[in-house]
C-alpha positions in Angstrom: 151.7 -39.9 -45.5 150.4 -40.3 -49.1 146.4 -40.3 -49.3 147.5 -44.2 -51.0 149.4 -45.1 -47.7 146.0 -43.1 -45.7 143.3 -45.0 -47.1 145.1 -48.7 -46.9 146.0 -48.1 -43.2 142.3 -47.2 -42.7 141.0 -50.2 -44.8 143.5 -52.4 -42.7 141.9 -50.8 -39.6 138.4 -51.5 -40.4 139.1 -55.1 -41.5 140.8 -55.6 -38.2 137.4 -53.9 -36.3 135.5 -56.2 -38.2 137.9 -59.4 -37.8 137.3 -58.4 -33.8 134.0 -58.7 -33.9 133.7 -61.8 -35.9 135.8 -63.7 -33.2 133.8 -62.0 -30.0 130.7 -63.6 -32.0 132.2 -66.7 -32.6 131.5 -66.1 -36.4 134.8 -68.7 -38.1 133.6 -67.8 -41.6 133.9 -64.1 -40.9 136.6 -64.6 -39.0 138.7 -66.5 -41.9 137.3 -63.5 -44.3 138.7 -60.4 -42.7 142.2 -62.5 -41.7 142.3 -63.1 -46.0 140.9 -59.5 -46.2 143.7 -57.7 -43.8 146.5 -59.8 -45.6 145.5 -58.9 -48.8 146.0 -55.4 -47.9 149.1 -55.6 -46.5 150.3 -57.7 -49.2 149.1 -54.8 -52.1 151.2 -52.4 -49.0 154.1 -54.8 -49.0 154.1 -54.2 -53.5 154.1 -50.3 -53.0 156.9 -50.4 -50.6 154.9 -49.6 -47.7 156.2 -50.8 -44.1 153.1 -52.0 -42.1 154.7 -53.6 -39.8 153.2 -51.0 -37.2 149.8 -51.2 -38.1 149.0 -54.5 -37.2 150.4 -57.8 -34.5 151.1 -60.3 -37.4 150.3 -63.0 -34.4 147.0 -62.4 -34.6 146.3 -62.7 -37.6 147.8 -66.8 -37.5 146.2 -67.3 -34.8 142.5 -66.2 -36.0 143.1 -68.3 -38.7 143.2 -71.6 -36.4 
């Protein structure tokens, strides 16, 4: 794995810790920033060519965004 491909799948990882805690605390502000955050990053993925499809339930993401 490339240090590129590292580094996203750990930024992706974090934002996804982060968009965890944000819905345990009820925060929908936070919430709504790390579901535009993680997207974002598999978006700039998605331009390199890098399949993410693995890294992350897609599902979850639509529905934190209610």
């Amino acid at each position: 794995m490339s240090e590129f491909v590292t580094v996203l799948q750990g930024r992706v990882d974090r934002a996804h810790e982060d968009l965890a805690a944000a819905r345990l605390a009820e925060r929908e502000d936070d919430v709504d920033l790390h579901v535009a955050r993680i997207k974002e990053l598999l978006d700039l993925a998605g331009r390199h060519g890098v399949d993410t499809a693995t890294w992350i339930d897609r599902a979850e993401l639509t529905a934190a965004a209610r």
